[in-house]
DOSE-98298 format. One record per residue (C-alpha): x negated, y, z negated; residue number from 0. Coordinates in Angstrom, 3 decimals. Each point is the difference from the previous one (the first is absolute). Layout:
residues N
REC, xx, yy, zz, n
REC, X, Y, Z, NUM .
...
end
This chain:
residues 415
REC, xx, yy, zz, n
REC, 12.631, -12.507, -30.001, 0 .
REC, 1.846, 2.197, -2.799, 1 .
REC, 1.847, 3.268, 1.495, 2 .
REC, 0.344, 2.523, -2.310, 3 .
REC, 3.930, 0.680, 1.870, 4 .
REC, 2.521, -2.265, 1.349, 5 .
REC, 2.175, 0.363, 2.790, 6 .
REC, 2.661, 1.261, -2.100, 7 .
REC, 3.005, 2.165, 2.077, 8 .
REC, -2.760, -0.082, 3.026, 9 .
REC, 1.227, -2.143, 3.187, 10 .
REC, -2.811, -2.408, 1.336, 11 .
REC, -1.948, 1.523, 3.276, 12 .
REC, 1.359, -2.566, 1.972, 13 .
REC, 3.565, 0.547, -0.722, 14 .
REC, 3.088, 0.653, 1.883, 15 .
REC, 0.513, 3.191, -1.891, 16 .
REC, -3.544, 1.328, 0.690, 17 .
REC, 0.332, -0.825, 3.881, 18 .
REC, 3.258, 2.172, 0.536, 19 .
REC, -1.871, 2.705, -1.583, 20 .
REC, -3.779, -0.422, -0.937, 21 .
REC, -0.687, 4.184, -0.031, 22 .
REC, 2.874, -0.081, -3.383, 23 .
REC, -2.041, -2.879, -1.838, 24 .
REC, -3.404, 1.962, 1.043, 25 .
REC, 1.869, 3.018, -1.721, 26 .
REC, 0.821, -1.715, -3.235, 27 .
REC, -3.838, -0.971, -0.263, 28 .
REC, -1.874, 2.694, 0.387, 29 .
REC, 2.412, 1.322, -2.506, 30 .
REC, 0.295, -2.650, -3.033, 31 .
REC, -2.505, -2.547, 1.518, 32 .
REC, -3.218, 1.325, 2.000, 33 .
REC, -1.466, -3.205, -0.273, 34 .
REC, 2.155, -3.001, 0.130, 35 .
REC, -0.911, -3.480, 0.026, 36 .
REC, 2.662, -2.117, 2.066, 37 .
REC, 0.472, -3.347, -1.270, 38 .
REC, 0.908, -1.918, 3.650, 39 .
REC, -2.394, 1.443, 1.421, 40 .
REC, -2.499, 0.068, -2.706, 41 .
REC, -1.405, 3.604, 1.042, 42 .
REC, -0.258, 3.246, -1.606, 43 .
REC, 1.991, 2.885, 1.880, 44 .
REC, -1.906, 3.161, 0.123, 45 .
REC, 2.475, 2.797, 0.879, 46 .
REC, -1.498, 3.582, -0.543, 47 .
REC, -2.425, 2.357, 2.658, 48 .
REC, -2.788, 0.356, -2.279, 49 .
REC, -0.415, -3.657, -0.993, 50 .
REC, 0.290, -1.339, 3.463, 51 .
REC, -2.102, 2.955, 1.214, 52 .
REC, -2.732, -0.919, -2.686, 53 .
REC, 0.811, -3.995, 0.215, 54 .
REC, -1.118, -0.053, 3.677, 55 .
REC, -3.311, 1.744, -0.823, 56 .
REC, -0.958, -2.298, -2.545, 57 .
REC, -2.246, -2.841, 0.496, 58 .
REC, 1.319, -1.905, -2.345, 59 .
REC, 3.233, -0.908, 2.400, 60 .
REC, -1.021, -2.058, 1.973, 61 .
REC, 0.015, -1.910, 3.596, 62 .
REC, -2.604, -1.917, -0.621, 63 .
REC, 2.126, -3.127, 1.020, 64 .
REC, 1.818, 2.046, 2.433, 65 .
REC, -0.761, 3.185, 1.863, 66 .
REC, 2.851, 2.792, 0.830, 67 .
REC, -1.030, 0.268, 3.574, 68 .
REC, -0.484, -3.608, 0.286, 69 .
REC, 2.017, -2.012, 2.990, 70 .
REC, 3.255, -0.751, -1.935, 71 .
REC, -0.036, -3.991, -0.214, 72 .
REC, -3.153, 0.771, -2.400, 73 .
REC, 1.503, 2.499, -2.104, 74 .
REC, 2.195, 0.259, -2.432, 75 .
REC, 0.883, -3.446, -0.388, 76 .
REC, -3.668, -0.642, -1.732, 77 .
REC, 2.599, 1.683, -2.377, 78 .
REC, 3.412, -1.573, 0.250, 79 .
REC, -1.745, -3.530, 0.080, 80 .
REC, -2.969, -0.142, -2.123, 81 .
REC, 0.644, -3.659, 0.015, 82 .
REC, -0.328, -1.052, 3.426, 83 .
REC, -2.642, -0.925, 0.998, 84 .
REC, 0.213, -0.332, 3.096, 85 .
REC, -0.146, 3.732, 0.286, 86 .
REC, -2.681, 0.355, -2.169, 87 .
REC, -2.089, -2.268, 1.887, 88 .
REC, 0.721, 2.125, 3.255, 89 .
REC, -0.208, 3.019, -1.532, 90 .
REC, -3.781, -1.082, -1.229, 91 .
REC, -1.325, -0.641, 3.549, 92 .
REC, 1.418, 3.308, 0.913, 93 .
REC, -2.684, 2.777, 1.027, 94 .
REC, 1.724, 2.034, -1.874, 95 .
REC, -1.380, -1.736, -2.826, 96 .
REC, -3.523, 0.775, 0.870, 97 .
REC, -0.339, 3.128, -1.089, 98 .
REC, 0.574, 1.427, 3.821, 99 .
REC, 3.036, 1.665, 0.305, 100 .
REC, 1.811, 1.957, 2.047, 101 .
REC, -1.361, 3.107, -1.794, 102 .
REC, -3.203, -0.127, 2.288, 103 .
REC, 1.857, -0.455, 3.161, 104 .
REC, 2.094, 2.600, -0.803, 105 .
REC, -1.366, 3.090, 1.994, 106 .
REC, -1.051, -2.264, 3.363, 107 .
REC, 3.738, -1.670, -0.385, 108 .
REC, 1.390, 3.548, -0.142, 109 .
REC, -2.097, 1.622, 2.545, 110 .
REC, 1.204, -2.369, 2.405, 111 .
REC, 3.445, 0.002, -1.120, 112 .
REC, 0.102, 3.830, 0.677, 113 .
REC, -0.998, -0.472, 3.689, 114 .
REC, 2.246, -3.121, 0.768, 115 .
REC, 3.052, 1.974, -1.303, 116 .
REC, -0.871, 3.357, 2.387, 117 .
REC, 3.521, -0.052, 1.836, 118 .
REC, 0.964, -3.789, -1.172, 119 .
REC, 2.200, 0.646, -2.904, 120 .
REC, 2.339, 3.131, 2.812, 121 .
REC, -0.405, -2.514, 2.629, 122 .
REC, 1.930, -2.841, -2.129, 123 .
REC, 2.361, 2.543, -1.864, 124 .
REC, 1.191, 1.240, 3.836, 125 .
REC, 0.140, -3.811, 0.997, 126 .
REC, 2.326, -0.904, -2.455, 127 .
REC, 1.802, 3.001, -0.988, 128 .
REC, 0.876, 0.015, 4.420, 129 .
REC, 2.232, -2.376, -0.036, 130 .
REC, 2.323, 2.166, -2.545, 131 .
REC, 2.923, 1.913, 1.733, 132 .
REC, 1.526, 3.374, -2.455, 133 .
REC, 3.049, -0.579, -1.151, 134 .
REC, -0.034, -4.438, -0.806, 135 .
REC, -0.324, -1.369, -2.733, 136 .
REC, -3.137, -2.039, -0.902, 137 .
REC, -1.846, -1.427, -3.036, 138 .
REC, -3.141, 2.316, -0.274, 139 .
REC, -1.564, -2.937, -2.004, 140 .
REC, 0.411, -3.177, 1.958, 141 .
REC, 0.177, 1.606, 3.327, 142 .
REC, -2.793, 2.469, -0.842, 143 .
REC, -2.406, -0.354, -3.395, 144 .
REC, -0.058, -3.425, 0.614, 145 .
REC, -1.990, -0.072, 2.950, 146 .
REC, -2.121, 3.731, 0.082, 147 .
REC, -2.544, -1.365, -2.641, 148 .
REC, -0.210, -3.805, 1.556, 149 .
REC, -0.817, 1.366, 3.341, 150 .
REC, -2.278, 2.695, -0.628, 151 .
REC, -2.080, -2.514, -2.190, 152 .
REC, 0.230, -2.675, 2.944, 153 .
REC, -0.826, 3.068, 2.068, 154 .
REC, -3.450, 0.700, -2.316, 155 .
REC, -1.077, -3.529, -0.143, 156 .
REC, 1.367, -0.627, 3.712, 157 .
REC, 2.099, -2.480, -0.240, 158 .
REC, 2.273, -1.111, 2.080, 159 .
REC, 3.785, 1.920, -0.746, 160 .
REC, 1.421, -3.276, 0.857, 161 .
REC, -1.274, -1.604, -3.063, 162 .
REC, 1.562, 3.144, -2.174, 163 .
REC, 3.127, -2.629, -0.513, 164 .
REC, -3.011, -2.706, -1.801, 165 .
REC, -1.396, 2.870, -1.756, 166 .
REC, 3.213, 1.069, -1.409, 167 .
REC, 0.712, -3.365, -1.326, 168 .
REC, -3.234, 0.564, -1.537, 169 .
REC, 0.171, 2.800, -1.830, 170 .
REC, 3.451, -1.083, -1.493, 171 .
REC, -1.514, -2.982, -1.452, 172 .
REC, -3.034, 1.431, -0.781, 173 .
REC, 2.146, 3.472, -2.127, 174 .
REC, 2.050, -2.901, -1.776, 175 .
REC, -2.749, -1.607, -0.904, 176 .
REC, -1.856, 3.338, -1.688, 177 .
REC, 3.676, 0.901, -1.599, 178 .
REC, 0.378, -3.567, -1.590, 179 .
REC, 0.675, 1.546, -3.335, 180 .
REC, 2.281, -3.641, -0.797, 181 .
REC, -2.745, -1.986, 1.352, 182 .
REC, 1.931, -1.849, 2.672, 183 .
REC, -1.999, -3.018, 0.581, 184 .
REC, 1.354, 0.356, 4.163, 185 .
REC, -0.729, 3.184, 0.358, 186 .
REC, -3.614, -0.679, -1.518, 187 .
REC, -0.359, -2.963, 2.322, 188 .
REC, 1.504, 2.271, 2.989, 189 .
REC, -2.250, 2.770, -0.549, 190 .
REC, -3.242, -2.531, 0.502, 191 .
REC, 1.277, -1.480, 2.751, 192 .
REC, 0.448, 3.124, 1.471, 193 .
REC, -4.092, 1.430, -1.021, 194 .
REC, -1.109, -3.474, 1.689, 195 .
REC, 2.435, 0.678, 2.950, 196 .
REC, -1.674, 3.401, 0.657, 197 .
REC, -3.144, -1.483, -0.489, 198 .
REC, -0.011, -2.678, 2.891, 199 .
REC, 1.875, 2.499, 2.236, 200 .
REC, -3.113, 2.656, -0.430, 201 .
REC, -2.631, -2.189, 0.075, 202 .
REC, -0.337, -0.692, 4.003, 203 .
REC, 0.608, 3.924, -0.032, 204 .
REC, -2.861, 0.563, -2.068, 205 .
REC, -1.991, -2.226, 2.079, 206 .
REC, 0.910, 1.719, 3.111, 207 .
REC, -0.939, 3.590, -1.291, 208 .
REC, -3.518, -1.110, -1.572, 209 .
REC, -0.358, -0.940, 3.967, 210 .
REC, 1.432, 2.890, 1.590, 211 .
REC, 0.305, 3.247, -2.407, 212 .
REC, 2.702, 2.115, 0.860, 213 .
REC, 1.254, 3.517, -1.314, 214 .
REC, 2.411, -1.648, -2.826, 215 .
REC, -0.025, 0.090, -3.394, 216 .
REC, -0.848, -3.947, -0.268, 217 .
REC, -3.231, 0.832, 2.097, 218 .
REC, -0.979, 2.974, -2.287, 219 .
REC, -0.491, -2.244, -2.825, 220 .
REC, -1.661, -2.794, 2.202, 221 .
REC, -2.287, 2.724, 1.280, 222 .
REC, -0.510, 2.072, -3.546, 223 .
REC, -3.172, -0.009, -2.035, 224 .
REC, -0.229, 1.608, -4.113, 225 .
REC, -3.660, -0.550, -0.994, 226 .
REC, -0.907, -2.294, 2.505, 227 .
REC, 2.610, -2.509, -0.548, 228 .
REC, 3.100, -1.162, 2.505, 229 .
REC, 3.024, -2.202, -1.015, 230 .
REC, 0.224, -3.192, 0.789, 231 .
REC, 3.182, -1.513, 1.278, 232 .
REC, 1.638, -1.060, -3.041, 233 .
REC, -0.625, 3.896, -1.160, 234 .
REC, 1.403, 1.411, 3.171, 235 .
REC, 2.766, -2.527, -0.441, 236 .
REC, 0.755, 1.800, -3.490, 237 .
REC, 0.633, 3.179, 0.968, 238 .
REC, 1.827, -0.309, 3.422, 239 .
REC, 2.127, -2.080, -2.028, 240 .
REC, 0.702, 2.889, -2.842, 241 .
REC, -0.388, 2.568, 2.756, 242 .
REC, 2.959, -1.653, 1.909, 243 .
REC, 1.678, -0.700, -2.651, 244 .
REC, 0.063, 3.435, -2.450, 245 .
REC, 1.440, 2.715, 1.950, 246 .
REC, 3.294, -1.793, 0.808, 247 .
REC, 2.112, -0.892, -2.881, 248 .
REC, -0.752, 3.179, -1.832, 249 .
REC, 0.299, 2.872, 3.205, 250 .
REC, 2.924, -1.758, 1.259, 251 .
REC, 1.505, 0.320, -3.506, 252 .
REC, -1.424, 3.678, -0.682, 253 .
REC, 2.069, 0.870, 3.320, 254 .
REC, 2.887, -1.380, -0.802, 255 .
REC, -0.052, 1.510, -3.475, 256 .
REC, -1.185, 3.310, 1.938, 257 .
REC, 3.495, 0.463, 2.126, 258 .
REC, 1.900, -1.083, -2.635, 259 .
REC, -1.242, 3.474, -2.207, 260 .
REC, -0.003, 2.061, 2.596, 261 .
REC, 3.591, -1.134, 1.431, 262 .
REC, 1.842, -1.104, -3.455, 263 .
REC, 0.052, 3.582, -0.852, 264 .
REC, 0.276, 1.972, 4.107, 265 .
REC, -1.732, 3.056, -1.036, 266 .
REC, -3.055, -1.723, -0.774, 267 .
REC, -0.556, -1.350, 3.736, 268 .
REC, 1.751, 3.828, 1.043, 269 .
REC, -2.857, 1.944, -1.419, 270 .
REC, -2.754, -2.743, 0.920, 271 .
REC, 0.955, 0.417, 3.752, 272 .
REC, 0.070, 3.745, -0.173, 273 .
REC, -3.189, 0.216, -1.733, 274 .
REC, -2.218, -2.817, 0.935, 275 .
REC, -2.847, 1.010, -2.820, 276 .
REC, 2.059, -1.776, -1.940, 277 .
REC, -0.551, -3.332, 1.509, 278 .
REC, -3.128, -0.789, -2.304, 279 .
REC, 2.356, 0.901, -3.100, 280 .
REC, 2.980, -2.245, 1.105, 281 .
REC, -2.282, -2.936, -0.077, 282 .
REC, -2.586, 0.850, -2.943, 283 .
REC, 3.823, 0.791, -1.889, 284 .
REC, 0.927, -3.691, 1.282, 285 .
REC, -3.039, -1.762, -1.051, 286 .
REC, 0.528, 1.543, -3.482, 287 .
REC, 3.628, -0.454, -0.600, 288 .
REC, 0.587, -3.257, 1.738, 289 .
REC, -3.725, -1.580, 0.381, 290 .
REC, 0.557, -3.636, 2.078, 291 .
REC, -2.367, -1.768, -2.169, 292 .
REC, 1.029, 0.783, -3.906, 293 .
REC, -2.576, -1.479, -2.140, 294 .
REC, -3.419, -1.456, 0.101, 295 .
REC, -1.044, -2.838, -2.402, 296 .
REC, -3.787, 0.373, -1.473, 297 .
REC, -1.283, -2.359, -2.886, 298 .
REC, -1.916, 1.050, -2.728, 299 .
REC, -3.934, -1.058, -0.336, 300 .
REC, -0.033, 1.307, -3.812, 301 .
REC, 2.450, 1.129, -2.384, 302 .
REC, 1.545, 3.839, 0.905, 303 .
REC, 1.850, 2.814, -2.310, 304 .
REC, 3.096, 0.573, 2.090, 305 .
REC, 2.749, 2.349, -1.156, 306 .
REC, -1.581, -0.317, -3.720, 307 .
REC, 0.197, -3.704, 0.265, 308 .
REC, -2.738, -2.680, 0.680, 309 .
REC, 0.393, -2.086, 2.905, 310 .
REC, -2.342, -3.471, -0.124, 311 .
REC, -2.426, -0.690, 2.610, 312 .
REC, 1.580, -2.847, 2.691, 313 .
REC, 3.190, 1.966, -0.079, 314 .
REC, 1.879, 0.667, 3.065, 315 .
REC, 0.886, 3.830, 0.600, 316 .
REC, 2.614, 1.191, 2.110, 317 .
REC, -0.868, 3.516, 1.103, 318 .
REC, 3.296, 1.218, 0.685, 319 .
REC, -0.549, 2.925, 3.328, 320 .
REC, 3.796, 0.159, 0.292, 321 .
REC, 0.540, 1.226, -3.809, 322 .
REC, -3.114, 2.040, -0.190, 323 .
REC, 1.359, 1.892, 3.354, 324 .
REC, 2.893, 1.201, -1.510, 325 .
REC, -1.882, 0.858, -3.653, 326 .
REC, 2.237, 3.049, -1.275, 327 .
REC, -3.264, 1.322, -1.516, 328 .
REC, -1.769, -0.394, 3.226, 329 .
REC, 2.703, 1.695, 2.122, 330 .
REC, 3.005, 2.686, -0.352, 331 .
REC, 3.267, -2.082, 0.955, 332 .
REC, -2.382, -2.889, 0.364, 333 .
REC, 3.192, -2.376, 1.663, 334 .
REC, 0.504, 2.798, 2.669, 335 .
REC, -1.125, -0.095, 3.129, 336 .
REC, -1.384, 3.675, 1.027, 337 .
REC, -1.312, 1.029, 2.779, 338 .
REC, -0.893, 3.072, -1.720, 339 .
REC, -1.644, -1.403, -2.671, 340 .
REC, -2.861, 1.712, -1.094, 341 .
REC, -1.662, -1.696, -3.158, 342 .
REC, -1.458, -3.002, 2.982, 343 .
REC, -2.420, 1.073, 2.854, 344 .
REC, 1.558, -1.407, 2.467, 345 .
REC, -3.072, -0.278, 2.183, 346 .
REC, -1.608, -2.418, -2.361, 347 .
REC, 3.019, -2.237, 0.502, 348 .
REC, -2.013, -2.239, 2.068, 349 .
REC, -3.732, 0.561, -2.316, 350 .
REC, -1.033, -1.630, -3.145, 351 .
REC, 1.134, 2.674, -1.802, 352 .
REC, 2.088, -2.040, -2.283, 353 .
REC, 3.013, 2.767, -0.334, 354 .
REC, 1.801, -2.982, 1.136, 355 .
REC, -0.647, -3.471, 0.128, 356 .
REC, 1.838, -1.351, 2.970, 357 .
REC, -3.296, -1.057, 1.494, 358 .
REC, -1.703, -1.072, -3.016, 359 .
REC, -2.678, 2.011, -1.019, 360 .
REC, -3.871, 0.733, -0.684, 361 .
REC, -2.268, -3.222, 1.494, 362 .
REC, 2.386, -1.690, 0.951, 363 .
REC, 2.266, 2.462, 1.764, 364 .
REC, 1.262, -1.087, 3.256, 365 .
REC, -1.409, -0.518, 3.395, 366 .
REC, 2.875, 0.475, 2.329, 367 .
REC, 1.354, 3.629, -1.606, 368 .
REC, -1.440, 1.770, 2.923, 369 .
REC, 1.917, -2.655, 2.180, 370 .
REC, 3.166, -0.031, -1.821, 371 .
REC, -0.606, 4.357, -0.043, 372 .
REC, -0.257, 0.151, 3.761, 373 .
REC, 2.991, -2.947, 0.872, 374 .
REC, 2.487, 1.861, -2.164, 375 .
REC, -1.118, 3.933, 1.065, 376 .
REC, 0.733, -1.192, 3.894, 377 .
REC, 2.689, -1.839, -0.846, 378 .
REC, 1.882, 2.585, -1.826, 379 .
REC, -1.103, 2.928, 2.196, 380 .
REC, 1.366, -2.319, 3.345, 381 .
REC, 3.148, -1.208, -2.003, 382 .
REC, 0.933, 4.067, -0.872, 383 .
REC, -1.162, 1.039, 3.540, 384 .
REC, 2.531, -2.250, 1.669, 385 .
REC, 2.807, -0.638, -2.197, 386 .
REC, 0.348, 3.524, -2.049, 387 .
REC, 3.402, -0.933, -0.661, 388 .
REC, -0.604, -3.422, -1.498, 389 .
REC, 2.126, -0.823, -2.964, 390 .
REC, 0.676, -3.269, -2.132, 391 .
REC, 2.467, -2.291, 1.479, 392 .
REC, 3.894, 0.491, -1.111, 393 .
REC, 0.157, -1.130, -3.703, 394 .
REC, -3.291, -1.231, 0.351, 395 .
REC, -1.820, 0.294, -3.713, 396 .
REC, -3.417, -1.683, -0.370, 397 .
REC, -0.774, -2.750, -2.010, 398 .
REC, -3.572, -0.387, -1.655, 399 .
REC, -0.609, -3.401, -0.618, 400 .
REC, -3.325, -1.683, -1.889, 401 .
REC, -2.235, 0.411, -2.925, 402 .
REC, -3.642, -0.360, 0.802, 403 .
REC, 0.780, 1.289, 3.569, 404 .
REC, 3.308, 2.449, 0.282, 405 .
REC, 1.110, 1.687, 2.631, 406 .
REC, 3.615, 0.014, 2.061, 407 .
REC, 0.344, -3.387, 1.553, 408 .
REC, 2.104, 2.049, 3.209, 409 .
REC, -0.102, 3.524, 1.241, 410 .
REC, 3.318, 0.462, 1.998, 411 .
REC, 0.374, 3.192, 1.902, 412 .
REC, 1.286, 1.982, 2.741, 413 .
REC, -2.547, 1.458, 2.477, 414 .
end
């Protein structure tokens, strides 16, 4: 395929350089290069607002081999592998396949989700945030965003919180697996292993609920009827299986990035803890600045103008959220985060509004942002309730680490 640019004075995506500092490539693109085809990766960067914004409401990017929403092990790597096809094959006898997606189930699934999570989310925020004492030091990550998102999910689907340890291991595999941008051929392999794992464990729990219904989210979808029609197993399978496994990875990141605004510079986390309307800003400012997943690959089903350039059908399109966030003709001092800001709504930081992009956007726009809304609102209001002094650990400075996820990989701090 003939590119009409090289690479020229560009470093590849996957490149040392670009991991210390991804948001200073993103920069260089949107100024010189607004679409930028990557040679290791073979994809095209798209880096500006207006191109993402209009990218994601075009048909002609697809998912037709892979949906957005869709339970991780079947997602992007219809992408990163188009050769194996092993995945194909899987990915074929998927329901998602059938034309029956999660679009449908979408307002039962979220109905339900709303009355599960009545007092759930405070009741696992208080849990863990109890065994903090003011004044030690602790790792808000691993000893606290690790675990919120795990066990409210568990809580949804009720499962047992002594299997949170499995699920973790889970997760991880299943998150390396999505962010396989080098196409580790272990980290593939891991990731199925880890989808057939979580298959055999549900399966006697499906069985078990289609007998006796209870008030969890797994028994919702056994129970639920659009036009007549229930899942079957293998459907209900599917989504407890992207249900447990969506909210953690990102809201565990999004808090960590979250505290590490509001506390890297003190009078951010002053005047969100003497004004608490500013809660819904703090994190709408963090999904924008710092989103935890930073780009979304699509493939094109027929040729597309982009940036005054055509782009042939079968081509794999990076929609870059992370660059498009920080657009300097999208937003005044687009790199700052503002609590102030007022050229974003912050109320439509959890809607498909597409002023940001954090949760993707338009069809495909995510199912857990009401989740992720409500753990990170209780968790911030509890955290500045009962440690108003808190403050980043003694020469403390966080690290971001990762491309297709990023987000600090520790959150040190004083309570």
């Amino acid at each position: 395929m003939a590119h009409s640019h090289d690479n020229e004075g560009f470093p590849a995506l996957l490149s040392d350089e670009v991991a210390s500092d991804p948001y200073a490539f993103y920069r260089r693109l949107r100024e010189e290069r607004p679409l930028h085809y990557d040679g290791e990766t073979n994809s095209y960067l798209v880096t500006r607002h207006a191109t993402v914004s209009s990218s994601y409401r075009n048909p002609a990017f697809s998912t037709k081999n892979y949906e957005w929403q869709m339970e991780p092990v079947f997602g992007r790597t219809l992408l990163q592998m188009e050769g194996t096809e092993h995945s194909r094959k899987r990915a074929l006898v998927s329901p998602w396949f059938r034309g029956r997606g999660l679009e449908n189930w979408m307002p039962v699934i979220m109905r339900n989700v709303s009355t599960i999570l009545d007092g759930l989310v405070e009741r696992n925020v208080e849990e863990l945030a109890g065994r903090f004492v003011s004044g030690t030091e602790v790792d808000l990550i691993a000893e606290f965003a690790h675990y919120l998102p795990v066990y409210v999910i568990s809580d949804t689907l009720a499962l047992p919180k002594s299997d949170t340890q499995m699920f973790w291991g889970w997760y991880q595999a299943l998150i390396a697996f999505l962010s396989n941008l080098k196409k580790d051929p272990d980290v593939h392999q891991r990731g199925l292993d880890a989808h057939d794992e979580i298959r055999a464990y549900l399966a006697p729990i499906i069985a078990e609920r289609r007998a006796n219904p209870g008030n969890d989210l797994i028994s919702a979808l056994i129970v639920a009827e659009v036009d007549g029609e229930r899942l079957d197993d293998e459907e209900i399978g599917t989504h407890a299986t992207q249900i447990l496994n969506a909210g953690s990875e990102t809201t565990d990141k999004t808090l960590g990035s979250l505290f590490g605004h509001l506390l890297t510079n003190r009078e951010n986390f002053e005047a969100v803890r003497d004004d608490r309307s500013l809660v819904t800003a703090a994190i709408g400012e963090t999904l924008r600045v710092t989103p935890p997943s930073q780009m979304n690959g699509r493939i094109l089903s027929e040729d597309v103008e982009l940036e005054g350039e055509t782009v042939p059908a079968g081509s794999w399109v990076n929609l870059v959220m992370a660059s498009a966030n920080r657009d300097e003709r999208r937003f005044a001092n687009s790199e700052l985060f503002d609590l102030f800001r007022t050229d974003m709504d912050h109320s439509k930081a959890f809607t498909a509004s597409g002023e940001h992009f954090a949760f993707g956007y338009g069809r495909h726009f995510c199912l857990g942002a009401m989740l992720a809304k409500s753990e990170m609102e209780i968790s911030l209001n509890l955290m500045l309730d009962r440690f108003p002094d808190m403050r980043l650990a003694d020469g403390f400075v966080p690290q971001a680490k990762g491309l297709k996820m990023r987000a600090p990989d520790q959150m040190r701090v004083v309570l």
